[in-house]
SERO-4910 file (N, C-alpha, C, O; in steps of 0.05 Angstrom, whole numbers):
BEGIN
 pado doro    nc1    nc2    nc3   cac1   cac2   cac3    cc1    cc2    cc3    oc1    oc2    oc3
  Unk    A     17    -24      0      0      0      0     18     25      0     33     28     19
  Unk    A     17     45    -22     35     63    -25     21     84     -1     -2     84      7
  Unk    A     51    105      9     22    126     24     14    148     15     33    162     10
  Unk    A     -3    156     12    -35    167      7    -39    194     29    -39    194     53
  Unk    A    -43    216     13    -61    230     28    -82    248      9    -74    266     -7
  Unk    A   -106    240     14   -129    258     -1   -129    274      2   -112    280     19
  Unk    A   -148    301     -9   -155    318    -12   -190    314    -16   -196    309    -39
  Unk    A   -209    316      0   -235    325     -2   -240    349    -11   -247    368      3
  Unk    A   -235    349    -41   -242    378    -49   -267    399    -40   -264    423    -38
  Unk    A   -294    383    -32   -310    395    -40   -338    371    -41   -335    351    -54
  Unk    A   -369    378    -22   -380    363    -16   -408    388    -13   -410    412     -8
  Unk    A   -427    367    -20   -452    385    -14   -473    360      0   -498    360     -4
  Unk    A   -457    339     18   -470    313     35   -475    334     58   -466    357     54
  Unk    A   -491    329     82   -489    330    106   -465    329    130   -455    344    147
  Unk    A   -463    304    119   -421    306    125   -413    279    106   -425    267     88
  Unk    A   -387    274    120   -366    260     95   -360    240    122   -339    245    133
  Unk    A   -373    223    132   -370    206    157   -364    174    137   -349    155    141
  Unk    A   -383    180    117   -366    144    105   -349    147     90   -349    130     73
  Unk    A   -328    167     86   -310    170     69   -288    176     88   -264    172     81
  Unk    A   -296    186    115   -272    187    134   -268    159    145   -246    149    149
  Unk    A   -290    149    149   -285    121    168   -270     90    132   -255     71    133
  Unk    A   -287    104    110   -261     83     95   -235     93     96   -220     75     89
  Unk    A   -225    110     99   -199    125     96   -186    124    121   -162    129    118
  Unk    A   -193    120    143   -194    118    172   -176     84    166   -152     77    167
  Unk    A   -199     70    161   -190     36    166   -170     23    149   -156      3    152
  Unk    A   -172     47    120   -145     44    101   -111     56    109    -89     52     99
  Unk    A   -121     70    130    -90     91    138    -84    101    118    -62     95    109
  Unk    A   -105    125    102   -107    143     89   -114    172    100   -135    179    111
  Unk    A    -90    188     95    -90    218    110   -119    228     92   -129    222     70
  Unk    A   -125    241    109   -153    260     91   -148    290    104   -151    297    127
  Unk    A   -140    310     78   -152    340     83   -187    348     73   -202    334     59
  Unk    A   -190    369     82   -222    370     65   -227    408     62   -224    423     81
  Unk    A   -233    414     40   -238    437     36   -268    440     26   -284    421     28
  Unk    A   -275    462     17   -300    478     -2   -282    484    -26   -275    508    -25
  Unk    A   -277    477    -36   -258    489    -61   -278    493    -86   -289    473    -94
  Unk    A   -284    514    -99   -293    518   -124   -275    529   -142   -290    536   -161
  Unk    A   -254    533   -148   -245    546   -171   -210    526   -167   -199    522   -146
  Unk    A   -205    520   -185   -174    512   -190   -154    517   -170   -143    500   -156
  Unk    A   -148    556   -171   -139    566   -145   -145    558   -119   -134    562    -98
  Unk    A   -164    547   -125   -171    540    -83   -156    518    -92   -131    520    -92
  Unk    A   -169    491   -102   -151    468   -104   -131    467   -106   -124    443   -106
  Unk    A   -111    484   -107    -78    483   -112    -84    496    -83    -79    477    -68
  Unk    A    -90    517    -66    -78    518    -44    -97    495    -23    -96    498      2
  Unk    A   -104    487    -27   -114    469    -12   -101    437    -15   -111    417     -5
  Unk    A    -83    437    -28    -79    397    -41    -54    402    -29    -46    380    -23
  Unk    A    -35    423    -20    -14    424    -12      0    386     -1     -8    374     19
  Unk    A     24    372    -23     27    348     -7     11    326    -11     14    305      0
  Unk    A    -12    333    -30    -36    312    -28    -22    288    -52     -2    292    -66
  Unk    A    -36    269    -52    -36    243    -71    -61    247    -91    -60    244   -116
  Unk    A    -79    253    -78   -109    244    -93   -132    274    -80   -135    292    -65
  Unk    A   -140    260   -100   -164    282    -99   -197    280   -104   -208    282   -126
  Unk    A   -213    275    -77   -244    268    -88   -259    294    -97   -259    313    -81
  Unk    A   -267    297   -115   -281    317   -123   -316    322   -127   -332    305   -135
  Unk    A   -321    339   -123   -355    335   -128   -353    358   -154   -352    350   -177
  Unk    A   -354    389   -147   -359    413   -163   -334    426   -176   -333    438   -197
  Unk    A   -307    417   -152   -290    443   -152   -276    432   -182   -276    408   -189
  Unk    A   -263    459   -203   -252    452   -220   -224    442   -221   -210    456   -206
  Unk    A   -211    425   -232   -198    407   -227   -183    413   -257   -197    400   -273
  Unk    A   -166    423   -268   -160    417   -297   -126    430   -298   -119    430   -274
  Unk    A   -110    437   -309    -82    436   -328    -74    444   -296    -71    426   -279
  Unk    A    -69    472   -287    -66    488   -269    -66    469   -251    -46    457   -258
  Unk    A    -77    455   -228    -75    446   -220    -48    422   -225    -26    424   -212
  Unk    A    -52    403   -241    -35    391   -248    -12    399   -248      1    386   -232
  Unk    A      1    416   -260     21    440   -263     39    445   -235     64    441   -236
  Unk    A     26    454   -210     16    460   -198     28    441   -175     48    446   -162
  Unk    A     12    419   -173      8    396   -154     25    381   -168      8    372   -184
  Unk    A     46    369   -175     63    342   -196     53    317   -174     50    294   -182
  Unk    A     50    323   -153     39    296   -137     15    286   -137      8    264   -128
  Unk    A      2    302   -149    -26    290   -145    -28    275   -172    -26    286   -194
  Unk    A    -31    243   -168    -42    220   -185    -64    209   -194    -64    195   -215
  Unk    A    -89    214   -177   -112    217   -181   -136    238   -178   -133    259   -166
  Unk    A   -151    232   -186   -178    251   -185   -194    229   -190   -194    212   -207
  Unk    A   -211    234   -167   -243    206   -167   -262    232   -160   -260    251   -144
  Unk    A   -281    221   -181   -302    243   -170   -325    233   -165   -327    209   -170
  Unk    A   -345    246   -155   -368    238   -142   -389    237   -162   -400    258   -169
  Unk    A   -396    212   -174   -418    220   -208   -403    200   -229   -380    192   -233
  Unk    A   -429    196   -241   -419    189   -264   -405    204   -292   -390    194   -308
  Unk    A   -419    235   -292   -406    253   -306   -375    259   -296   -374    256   -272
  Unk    A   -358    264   -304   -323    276   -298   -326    307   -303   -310    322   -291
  Unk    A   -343    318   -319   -332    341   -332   -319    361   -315   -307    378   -327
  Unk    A   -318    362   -293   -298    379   -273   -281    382   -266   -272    398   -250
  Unk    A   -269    358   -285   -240    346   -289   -237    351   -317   -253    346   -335
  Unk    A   -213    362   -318   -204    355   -348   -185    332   -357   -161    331   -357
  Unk    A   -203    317   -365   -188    288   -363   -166    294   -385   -143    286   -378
  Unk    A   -167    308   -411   -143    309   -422   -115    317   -414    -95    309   -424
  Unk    A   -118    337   -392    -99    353   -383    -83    327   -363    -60    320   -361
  Unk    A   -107    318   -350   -103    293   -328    -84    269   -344    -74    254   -328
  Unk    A    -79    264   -370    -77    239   -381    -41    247   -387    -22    233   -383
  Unk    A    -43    282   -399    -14    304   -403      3    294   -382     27    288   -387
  Unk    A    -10    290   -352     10    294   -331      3    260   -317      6    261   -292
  Unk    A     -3    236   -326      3    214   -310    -22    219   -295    -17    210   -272
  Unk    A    -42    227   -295    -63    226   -264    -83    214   -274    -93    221   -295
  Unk    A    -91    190   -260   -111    177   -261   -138    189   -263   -142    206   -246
  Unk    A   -161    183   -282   -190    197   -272   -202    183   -268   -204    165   -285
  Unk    A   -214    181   -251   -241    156   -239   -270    169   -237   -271    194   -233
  Unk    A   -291    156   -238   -314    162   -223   -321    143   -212   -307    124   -205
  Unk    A   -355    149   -209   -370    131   -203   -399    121   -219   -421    130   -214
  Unk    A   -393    103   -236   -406    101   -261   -430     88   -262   -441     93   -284
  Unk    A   -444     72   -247   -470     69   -242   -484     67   -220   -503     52   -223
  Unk    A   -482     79   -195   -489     84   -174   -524     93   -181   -541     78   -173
  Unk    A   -530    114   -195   -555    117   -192   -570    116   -221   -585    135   -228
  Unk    A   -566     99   -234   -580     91   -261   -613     85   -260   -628     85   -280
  Unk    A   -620     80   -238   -651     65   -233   -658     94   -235   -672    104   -253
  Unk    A   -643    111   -206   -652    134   -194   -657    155   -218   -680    165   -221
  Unk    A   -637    162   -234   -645    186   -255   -656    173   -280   -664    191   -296
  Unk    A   -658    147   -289   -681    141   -311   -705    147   -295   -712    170   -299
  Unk    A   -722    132   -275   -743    143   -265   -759    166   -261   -783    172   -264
  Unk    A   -726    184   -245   -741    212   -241   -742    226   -269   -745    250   -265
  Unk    A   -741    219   -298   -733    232   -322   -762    223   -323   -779    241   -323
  Unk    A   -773    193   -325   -800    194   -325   -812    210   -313   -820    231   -324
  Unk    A   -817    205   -285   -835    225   -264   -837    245   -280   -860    252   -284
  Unk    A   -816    261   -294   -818    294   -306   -842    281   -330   -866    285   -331
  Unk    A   -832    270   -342   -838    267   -371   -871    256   -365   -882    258   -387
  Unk    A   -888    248   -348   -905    239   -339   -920    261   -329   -943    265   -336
  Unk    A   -906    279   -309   -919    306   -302   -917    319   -319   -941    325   -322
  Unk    A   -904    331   -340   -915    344   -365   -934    340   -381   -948    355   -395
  Unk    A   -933    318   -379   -957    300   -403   -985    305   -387  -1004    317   -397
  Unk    A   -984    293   -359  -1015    287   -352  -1013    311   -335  -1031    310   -318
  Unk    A   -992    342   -332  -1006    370   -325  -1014    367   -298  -1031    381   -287
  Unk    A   -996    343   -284  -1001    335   -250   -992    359   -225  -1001    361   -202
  Unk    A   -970    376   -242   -961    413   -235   -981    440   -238   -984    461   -226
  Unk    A   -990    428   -261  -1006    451   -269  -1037    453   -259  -1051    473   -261
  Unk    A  -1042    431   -249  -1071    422   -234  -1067    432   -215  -1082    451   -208
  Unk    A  -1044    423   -199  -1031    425   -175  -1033    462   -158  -1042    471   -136
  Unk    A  -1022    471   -177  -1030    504   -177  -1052    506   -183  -1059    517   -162
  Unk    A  -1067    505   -192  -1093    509   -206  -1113    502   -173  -1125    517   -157
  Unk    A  -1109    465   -172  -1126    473   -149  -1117    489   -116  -1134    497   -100
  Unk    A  -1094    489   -114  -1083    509    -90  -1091    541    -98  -1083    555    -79
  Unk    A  -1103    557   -118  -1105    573   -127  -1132    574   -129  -1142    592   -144
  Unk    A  -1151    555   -114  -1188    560   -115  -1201    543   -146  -1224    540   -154
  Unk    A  -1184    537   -154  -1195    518   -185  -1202    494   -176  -1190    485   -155
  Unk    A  -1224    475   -192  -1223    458   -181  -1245    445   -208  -1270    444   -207
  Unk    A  -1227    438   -231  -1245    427   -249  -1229    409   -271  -1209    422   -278
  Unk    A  -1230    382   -287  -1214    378   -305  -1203    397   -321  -1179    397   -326
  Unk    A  -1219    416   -331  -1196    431   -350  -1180    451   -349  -1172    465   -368
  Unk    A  -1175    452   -318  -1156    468   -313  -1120    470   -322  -1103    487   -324
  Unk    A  -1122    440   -327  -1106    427   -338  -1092    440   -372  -1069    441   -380
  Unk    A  -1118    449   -383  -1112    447   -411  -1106    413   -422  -1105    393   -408
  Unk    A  -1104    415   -449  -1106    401   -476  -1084    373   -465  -1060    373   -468
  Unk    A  -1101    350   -453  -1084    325   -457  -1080    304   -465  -1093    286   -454
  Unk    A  -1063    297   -484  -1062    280   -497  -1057    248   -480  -1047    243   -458
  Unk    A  -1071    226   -503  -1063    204   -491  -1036    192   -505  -1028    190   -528
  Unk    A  -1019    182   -471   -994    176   -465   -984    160   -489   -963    163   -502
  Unk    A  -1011    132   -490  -1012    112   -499   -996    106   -537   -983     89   -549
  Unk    A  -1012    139   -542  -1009    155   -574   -984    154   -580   -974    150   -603
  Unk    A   -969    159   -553   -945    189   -564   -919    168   -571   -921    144   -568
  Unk    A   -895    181   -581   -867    170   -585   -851    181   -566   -856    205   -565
  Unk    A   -833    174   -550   -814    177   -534   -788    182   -544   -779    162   -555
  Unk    A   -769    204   -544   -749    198   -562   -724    194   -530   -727    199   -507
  Unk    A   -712    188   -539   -682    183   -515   -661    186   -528   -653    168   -543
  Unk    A   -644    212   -521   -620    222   -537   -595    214   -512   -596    219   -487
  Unk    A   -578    203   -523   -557    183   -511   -564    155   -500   -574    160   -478
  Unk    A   -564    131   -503   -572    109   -494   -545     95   -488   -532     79   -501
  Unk    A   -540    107   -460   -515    100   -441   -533     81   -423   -554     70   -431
  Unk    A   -523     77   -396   -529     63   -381   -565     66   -372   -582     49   -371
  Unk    A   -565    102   -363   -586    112   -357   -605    117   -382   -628    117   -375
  Unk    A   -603    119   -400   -614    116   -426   -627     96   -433   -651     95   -439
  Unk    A   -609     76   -432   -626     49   -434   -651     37   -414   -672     26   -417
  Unk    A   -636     45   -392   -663     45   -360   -691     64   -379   -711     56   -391
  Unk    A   -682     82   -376   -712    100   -383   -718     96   -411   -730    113   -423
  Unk    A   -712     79   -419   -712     64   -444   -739     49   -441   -761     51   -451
  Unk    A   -727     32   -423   -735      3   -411   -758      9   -385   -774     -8   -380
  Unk    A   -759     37   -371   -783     39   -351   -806     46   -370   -827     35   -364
  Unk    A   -807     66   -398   -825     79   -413   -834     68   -429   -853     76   -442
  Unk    A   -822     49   -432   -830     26   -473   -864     26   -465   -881     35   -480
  Unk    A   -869     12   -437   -905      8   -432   -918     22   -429   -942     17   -429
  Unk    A   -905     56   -420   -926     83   -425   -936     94   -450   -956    106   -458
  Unk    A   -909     83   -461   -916    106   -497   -921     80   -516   -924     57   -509
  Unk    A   -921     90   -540   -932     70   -566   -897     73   -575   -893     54   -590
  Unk    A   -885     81   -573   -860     78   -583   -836     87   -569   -838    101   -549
  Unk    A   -813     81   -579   -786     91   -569   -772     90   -586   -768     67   -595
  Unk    A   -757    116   -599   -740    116   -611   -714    125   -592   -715    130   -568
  Unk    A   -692    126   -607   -663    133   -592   -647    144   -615   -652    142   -639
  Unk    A   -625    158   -600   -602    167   -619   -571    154   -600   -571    153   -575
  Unk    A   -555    149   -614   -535    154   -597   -515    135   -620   -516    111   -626
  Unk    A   -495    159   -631   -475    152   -654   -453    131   -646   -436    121   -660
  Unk    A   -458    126   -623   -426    107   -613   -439     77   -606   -424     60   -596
  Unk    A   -466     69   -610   -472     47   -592   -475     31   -629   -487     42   -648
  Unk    A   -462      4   -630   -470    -14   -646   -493    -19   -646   -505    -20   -625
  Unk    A   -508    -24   -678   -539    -31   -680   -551    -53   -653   -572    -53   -641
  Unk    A   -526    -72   -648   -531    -95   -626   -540    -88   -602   -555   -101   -587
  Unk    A   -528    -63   -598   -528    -56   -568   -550    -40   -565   -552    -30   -543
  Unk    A   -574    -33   -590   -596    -17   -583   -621    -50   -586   -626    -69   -601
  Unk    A   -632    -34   -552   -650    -63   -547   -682    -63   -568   -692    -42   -576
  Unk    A   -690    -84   -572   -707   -102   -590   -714    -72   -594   -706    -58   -612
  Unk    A   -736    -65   -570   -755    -53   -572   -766    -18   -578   -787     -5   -578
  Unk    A   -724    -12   -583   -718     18   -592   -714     14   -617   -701     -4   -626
  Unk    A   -731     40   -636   -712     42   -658   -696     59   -661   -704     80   -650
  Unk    A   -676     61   -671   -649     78   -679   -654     95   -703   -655     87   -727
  Unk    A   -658    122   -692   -651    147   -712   -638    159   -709   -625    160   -688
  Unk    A   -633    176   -729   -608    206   -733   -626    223   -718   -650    223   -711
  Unk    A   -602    240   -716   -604    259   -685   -635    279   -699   -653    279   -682
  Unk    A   -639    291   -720   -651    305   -729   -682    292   -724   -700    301   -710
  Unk    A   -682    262   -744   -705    246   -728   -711    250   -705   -732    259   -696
  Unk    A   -694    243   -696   -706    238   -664   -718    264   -650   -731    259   -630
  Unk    A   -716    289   -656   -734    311   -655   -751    325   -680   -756    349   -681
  Unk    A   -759    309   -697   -775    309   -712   -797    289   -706   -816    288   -721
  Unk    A   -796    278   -693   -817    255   -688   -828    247   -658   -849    237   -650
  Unk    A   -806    255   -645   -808    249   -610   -833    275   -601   -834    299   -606
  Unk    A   -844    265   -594   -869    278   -576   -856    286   -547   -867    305   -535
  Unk    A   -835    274   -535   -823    282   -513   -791    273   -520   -785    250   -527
  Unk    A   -773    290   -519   -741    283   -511   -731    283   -492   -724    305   -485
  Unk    A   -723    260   -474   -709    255   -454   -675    258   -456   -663    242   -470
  Unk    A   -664    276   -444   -639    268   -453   -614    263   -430   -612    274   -408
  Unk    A   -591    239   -444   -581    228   -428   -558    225   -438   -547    203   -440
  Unk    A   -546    248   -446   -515    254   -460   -499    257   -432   -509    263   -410
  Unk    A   -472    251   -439   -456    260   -423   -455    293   -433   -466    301   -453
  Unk    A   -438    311   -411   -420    333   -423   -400    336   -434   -382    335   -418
  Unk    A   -392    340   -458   -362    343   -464   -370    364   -492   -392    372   -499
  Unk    A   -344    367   -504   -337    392   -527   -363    380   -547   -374    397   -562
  Unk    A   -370    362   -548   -389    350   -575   -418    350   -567   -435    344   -584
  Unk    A   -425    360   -534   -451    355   -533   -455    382   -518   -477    386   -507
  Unk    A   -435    400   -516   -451    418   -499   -464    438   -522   -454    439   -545
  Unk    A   -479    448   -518   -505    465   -527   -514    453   -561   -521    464   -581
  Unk    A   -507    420   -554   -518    405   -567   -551    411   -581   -558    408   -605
  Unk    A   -564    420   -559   -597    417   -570   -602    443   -566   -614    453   -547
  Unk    A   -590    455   -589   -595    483   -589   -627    489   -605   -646    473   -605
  Unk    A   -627    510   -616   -649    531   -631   -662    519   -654   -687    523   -656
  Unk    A   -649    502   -674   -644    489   -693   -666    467   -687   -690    465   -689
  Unk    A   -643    449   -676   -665    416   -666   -686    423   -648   -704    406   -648
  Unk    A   -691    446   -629   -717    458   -617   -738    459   -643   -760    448   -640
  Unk    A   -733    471   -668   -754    484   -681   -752    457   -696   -771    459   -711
  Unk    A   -743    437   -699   -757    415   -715   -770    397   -694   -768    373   -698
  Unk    A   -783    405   -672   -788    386   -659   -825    398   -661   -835    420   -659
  Unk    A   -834    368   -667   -875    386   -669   -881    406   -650   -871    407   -627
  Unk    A   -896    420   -661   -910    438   -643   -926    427   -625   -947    414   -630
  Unk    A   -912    434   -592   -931    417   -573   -922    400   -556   -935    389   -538
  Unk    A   -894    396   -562   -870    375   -547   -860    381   -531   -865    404   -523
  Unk    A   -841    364   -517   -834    375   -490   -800    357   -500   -792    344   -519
  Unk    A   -790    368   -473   -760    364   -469   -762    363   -439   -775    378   -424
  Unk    A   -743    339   -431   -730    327   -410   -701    334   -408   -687    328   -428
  Unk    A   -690    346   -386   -664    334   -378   -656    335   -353   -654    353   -337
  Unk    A   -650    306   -352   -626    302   -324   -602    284   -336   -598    261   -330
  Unk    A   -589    298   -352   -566    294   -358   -539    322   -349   -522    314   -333
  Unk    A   -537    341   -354   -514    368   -351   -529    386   -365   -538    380   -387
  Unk    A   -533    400   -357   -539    433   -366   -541    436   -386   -557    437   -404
  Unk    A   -513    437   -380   -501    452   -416   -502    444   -436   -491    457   -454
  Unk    A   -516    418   -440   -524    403   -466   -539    416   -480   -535    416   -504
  Unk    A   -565    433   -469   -588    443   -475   -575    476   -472   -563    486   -453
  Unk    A   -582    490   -502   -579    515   -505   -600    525   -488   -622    519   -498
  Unk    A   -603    538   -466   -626    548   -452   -638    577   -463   -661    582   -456
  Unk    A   -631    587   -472   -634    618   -489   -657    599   -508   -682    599   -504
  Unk    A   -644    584   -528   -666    573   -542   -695    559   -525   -718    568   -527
  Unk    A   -688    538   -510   -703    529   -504   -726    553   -489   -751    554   -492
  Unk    A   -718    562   -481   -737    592   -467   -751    599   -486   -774    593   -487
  Unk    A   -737    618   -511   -748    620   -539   -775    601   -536   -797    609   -529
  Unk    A   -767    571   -543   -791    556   -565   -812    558   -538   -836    558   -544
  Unk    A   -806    558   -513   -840    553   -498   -846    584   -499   -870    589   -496
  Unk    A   -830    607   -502   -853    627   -496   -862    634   -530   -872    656   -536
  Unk    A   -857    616   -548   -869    618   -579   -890    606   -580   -908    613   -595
  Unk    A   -893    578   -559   -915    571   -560   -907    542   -572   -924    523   -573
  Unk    A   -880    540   -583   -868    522   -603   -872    498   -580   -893    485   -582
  Unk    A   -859    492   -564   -852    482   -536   -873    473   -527   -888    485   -542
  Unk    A   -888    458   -513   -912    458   -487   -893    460   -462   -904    478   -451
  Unk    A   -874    453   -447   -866    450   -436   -837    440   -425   -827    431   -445
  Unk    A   -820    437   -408   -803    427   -404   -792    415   -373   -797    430   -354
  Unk    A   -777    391   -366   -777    382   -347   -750    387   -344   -738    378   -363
  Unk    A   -727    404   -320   -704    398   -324   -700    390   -296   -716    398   -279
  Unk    A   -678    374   -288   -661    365   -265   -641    388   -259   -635    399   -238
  Unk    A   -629    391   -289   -601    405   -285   -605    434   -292   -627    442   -301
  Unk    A   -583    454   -288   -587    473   -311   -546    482   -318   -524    478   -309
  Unk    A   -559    493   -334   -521    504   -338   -505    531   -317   -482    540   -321
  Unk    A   -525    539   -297   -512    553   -270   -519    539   -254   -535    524   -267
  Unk    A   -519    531   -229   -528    514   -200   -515    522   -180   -491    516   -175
  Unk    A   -530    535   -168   -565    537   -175   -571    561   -183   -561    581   -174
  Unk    A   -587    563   -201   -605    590   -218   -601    617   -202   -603    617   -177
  Unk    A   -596    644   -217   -604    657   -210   -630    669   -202   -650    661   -215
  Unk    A   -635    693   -178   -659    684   -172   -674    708   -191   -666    731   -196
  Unk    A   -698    695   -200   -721    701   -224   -706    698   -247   -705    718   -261
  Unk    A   -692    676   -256   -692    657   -273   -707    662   -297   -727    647   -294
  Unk    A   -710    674   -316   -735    669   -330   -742    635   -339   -763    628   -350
  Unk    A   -726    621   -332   -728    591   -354   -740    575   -325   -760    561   -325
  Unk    A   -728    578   -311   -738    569   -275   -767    574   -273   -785    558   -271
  Unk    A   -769    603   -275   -788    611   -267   -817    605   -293   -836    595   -281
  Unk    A   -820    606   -308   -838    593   -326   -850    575   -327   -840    553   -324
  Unk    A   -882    580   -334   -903    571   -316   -903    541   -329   -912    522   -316
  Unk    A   -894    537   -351   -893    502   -362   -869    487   -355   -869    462   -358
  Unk    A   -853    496   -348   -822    485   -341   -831    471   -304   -849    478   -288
  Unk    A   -816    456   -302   -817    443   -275   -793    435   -278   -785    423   -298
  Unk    A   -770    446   -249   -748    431   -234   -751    429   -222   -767    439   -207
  Unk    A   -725    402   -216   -715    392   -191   -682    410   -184   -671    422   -201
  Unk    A   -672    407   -155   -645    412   -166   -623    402   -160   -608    402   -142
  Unk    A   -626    392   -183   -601    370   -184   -605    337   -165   -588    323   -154
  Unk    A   -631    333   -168   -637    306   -154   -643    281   -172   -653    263   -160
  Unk    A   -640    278   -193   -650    254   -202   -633    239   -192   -642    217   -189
  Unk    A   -597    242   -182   -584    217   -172   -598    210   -141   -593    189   -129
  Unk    A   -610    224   -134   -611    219   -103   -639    192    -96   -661    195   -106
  Unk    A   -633    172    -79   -642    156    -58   -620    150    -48   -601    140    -60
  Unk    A   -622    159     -8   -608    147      7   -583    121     -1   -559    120      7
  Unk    A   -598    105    -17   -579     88    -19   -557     83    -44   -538     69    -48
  Unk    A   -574    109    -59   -560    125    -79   -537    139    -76   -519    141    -92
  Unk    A   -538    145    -59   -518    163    -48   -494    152    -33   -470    159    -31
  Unk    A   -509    133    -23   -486    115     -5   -472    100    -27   -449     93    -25
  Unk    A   -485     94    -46   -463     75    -73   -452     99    -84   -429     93    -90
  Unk    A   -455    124    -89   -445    142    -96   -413    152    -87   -392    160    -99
  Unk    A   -423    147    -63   -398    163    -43   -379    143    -38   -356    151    -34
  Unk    A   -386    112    -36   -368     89    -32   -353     86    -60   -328     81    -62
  Unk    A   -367     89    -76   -350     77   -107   -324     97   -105   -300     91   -104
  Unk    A   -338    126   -107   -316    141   -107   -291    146    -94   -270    147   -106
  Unk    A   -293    149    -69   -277    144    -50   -263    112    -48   -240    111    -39
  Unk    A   -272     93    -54   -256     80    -60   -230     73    -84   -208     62    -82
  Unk    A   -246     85   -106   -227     90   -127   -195     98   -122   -176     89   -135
  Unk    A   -193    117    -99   -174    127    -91   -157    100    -74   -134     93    -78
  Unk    A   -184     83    -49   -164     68    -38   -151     43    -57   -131     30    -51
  Unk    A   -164     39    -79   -162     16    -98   -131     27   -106   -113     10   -102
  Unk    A   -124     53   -117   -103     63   -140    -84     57   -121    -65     45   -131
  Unk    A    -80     66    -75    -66     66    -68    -60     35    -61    -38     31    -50
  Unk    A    -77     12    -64    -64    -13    -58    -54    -27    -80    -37    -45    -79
  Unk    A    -67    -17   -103    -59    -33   -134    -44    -25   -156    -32    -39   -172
  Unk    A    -46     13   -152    -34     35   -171    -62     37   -195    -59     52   -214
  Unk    A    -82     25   -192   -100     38   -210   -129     39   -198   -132     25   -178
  Unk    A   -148     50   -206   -174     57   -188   -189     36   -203   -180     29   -224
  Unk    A   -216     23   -194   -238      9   -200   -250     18   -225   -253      2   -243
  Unk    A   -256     45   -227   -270     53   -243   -256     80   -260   -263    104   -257
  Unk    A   -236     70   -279   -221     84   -282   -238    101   -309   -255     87   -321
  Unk    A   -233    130   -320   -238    134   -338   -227    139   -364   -236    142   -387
  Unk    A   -194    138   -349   -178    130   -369   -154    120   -370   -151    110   -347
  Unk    A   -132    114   -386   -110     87   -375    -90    105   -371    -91    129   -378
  Unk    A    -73     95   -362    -44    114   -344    -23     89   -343    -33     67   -338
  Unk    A     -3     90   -347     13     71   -343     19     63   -315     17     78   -296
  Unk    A     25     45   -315     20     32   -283     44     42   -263     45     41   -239
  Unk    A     59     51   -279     97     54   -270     86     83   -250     95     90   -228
  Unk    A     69     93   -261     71    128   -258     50    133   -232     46    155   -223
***
């Protein structure tokens, strides 16, 4: 077992009690900060080995910076807080935690995509507001009708793939990297343009990186029917939000469900927050209790895995073993 001392960059748990007590029984030093910006992380890693991360940015500078630090495990299945290229420049391991809550955010992508459709929000105000009649609701379509589209069919992709096939009359998908094999029986596979030309609702389940951020901009908004909705609990920044704002106050839009957004948390009066067809969460589709607890174990172990073996569980990319 080489020795080890972390860096807890940065946590938005209650506390960090199962990540001290694995690091405790490993004879792993642990520092712990609030770090958001690079600069904190370099004065804060002073001497460190590793680094768990949730928010704080993590990329060249650091590296630069720190020559000791070998890893970065972060909390999530997304990395983007890491710049894994910069990480690969200087020998540092990147890890996450890669399926911890796959049940948890296909589901809650339904729940949205379910409350938009059957207007279970919009009642909701309506009757807390003295209303008290079906059509307070406005114009609802049956579920049974509609096509489902699902943009990325990763892990969580395929789940909400697989919870929605028996709500809607169809499922289509996009996702340019998965072999015809790997898309199940009961999806069909279209080009990205399809899949918002035809989807009655888009769920989406991209990672973040240079190729998907403001991915579903203005463009694929206005080919999508008049009347559709958009899901996301995937990263923010996938979704051009300027546009998406655009098509619901055109009327283009009916609505939208998001988890994420591209600031967190929103400034306050939001126009895209605040809009009476939009419904968030923030930042919860990973969360059940026990979500969290596979969350926080995977990651934090990554680190004790690299210091007994030289490489982490869940690595995201390869490093030579020497280094």
């Amino acid at each position: 077992m080489r020795p080890c001392r972390v860096l807890i960059t940065d946590h938005d748990f209650p506390d960090i009690d199962l990540e001290l007590a694995l690091y405790r029984e490993a004879g792993i030093e642990v520092v712990t900060g609030q770090c958001r910006t690079a600069a904190d992380v370099i004065a804060a890693s002073l001497d460190c080995n590793a680094l768990l991360v949730q928010y704080a940015e993590v990329n060249e500078a650091v590296f630069v910076a720190r020559p000791d630090i070998r890893i970065a495990s972060r909390y999530g299945a997304g990395f983007d807080t890491i710049d894994s290229a910069a990480a690969a420049r200087h020998g540092v391991w990147v890890a996450n935690s890669p399926d911890y809550g796959v049940g948890e955010v296909a589901t809650h992508a339904l729940a949205m995509t379910l409350d938009l459709l059957r207007h279970i929000t919009i009642y909701d105000r309506a009757v807390k507001s003295g209303q008290w009649h079906y059509t307070t609701g406005g114009v609802i379509r049956r579920i049974g009708d509609l096509t489902v589209g699902v943009l990325g069919l990763g892990r969580i992709g395929k789940r909400f793939a697989h919870v929605a096939r028996d709500c809607f009359a169809r499922v289509i998908a996009h996702d340019p990297y998965l072999i015809d094999g790997d898309f199940p029986a009961y999806v069909e596979r279209v080009d990205l343009e399809a899949l918002f030309e035809r989807a009655d609702v888009v769920s989406v389940h991209t990672p973040l990186n240079t190729e998907t951020r403001g991915m579903v901009n203005g463009p694929l908004l206005q080919r999508m029917k008049t009347g559709s909705l958009l899901v996301n609990c995937a990263r923010g920044a996938v979704v051009d939000t300027g546009a998406l704002l655009a098509a619901l106050q055109s009327g283009h839009l009916d609505g939208a469900g998001l988890d994420v957004l591209p600031v967190e948390p929103p400034v306050v009066n939001d126009p895209l927050v605040n809009h009476p067809r939009v419904i968030v969460s923030p930042h919860a589709a990973f969360y059940s209790v026990a979500g969290e607890i596979e969350l926080r174990r995977k990651a934090a172990q990554n680190i004790i895995d690299w210091a007994r073996s030289g490489r982490p569980t869940y690595a995201v990319n390869r490093i030579d073993s020497g280094k």
